[in-house]
C-alpha positions as CSV (number, residue, x, y, z in Angstrom):
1,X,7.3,-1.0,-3.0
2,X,6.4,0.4,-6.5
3,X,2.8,2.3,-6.9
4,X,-0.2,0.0,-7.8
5,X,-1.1,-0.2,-11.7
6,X,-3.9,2.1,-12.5
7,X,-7.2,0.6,-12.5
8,X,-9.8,0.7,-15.3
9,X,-12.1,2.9,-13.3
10,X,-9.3,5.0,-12.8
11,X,-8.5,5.8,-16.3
12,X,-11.8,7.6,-17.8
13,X,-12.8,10.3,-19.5
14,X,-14.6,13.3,-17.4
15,X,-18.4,12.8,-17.1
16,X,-20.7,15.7,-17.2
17,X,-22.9,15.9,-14.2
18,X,-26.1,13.4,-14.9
19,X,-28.7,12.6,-12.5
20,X,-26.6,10.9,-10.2
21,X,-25.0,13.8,-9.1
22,X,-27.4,16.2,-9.4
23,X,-28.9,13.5,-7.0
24,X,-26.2,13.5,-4.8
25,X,-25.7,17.4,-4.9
26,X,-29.5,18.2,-4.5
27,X,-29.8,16.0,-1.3
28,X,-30.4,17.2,1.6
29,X,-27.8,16.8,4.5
30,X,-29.1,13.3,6.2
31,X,-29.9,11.6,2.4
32,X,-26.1,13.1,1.3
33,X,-24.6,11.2,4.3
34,X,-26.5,7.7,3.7
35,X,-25.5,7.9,-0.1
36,X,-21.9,8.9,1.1
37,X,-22.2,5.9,3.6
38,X,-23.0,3.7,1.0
39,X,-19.5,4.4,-0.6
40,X,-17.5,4.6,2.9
41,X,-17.9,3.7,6.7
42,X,-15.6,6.6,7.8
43,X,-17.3,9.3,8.8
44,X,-14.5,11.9,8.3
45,X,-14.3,10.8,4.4
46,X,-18.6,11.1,4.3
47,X,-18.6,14.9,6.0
48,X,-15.7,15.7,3.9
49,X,-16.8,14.6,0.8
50,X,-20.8,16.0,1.8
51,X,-19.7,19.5,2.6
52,X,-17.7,19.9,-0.6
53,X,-21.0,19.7,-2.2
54,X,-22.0,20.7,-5.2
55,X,-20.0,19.1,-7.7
56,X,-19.7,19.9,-11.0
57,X,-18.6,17.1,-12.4
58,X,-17.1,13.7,-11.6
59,X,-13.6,14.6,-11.4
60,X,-14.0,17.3,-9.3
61,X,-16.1,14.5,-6.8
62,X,-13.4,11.9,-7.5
63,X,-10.8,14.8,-6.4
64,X,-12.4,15.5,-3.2
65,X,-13.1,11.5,-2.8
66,X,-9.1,11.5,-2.9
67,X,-8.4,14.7,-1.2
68,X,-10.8,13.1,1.9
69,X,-9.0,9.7,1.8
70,X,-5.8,11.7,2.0
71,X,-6.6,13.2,5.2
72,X,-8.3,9.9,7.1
73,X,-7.0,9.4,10.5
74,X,-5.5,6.3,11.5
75,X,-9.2,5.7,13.8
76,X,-10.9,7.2,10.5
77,X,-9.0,4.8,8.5
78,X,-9.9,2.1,11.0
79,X,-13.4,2.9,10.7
80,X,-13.7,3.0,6.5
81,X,-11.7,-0.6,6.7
82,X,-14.4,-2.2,9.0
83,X,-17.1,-1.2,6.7
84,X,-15.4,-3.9,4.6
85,X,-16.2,-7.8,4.6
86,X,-13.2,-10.0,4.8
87,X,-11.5,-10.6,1.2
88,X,-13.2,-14.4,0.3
89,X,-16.4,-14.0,2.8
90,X,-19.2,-11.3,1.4
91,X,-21.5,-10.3,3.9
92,X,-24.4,-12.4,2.9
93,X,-27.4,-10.1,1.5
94,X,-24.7,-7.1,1.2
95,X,-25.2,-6.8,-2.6
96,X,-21.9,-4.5,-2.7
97,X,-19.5,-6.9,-1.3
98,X,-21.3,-9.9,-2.9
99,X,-20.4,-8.0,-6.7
100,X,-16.9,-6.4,-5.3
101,X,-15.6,-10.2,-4.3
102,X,-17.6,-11.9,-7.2
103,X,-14.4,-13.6,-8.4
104,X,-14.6,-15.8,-5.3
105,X,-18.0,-17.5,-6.2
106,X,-17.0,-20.8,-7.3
107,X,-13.3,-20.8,-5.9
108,X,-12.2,-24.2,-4.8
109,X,-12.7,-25.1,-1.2
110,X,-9.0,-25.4,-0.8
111,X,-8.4,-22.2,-2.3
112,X,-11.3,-20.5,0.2
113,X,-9.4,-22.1,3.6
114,X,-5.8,-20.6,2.1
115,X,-7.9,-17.1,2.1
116,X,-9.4,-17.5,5.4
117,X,-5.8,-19.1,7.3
118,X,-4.2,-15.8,4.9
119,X,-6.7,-13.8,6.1
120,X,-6.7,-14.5,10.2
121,X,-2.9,-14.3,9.7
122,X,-2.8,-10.7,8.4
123,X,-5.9,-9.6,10.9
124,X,-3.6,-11.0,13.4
125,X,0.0,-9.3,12.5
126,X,-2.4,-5.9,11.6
127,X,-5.1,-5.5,13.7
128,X,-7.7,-4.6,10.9
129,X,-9.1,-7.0,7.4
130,X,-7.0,-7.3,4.3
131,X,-8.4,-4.8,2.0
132,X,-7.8,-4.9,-1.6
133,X,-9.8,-3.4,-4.4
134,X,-11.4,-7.0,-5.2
135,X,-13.3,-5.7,-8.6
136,X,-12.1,-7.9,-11.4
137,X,-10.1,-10.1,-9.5
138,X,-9.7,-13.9,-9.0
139,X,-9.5,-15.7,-5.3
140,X,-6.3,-16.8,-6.3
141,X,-4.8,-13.3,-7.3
142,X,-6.5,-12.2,-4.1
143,X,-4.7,-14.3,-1.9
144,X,-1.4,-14.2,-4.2
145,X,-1.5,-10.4,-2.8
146,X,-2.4,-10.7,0.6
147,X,0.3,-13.2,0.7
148,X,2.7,-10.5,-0.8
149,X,1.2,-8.4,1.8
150,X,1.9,-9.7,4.8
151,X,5.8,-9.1,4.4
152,X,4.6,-5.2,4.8
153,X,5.4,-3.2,8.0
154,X,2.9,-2.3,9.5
155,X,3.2,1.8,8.6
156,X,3.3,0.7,4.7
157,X,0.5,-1.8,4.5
158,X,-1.8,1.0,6.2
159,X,-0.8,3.0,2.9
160,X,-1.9,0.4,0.7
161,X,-4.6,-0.2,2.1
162,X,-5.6,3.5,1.9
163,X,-4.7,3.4,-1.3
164,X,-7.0,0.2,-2.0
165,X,-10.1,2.6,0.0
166,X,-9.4,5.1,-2.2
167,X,-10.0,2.9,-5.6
168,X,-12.7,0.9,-4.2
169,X,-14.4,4.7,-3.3
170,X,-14.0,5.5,-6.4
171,X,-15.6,2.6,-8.3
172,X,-18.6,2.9,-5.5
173,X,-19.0,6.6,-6.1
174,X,-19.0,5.7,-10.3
175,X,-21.7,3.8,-9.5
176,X,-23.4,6.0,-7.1
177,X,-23.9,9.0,-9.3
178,X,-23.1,7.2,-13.0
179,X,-26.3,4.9,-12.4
């Protein structure tokens, strides 16, 4: 299967350290590990990414975001992708999944019960939710790919679905320390 296309957030320029890092680098260890958590559920990725503190800049972050997604487990890779909400549900009053999957808000009710059968069908051939970086895209496109998707062995689609973790980690941390 050919690599992803790069994402927007993937293709910036370097950021000098603002007050969002120097946030995240000043914190002490409990505050770096809810603002970590915030990004990921997988603890191996939040102690990784909190003990490589201080950063200098965003790249070097984004490098050890990467570097920490690299190395997940398959029960620490379990654990980031049940931090997620399924692709076409937010969690209600979970502001982050609510903006991530804002390009289901006013899907079609037909459309929404193709996501949910698509859905229960790949939670039932993998074992864990369909996770796709959902930032900028439609319900339909969403369930174009978890369609795609469920062709996969099971090996592969944990890859891409690292690989989704990793971009979704990376918009999250933009946010986290570009705010």
């Amino acid at each position: 299967m050919a690599d992803p296309p790069e994402t927007p957030s993937d293709q910036h320029l370097p950021a000098p350290a603002g007050a969002g890092l120097g946030r995240l680098n000043a914190a002490g260890p409990g505050d770096a590990l809810k603002l970590l958590g915030e990004v990921c559920a997988s603890r191996a990725w939040i102690d990784t990414v909190a003990a490589r503190r201080p950063y200098r800049d965003t790249d070097e972050l984004f490098a050890a975001s990467d570097l920490a997604m690299a190395g997940l487990t398959t029960a620490d890779l379990d654990e980031a992708m049940a931090g997620h909400a399924v692709i076409g549900k937010p969690r209600a009053g979970d502001a982050t999944s609510e903006r991530e999957q804002a390009g289901v808000r006013g899907a079609d009710g037909d459309l929404l019960a193709e996501l949910a059968d698509a859905n229960r069908e790949y939670f039932d051939r993998f074992g864990h939710v369909f996770l796709i970086c959902a930032t900028g895209k439609g319900a339909a496109e969403m369930l174009a790919a978890l369609r795609g998707r469920l062709g996969n062995d099971a090996a592969a689609e944990r890859e891409i679905a690292r690989e989704e973790l990793r971009k979704i980690n990376r918009i999250r941390l933009e946010k986290l320390v570009l705010a």
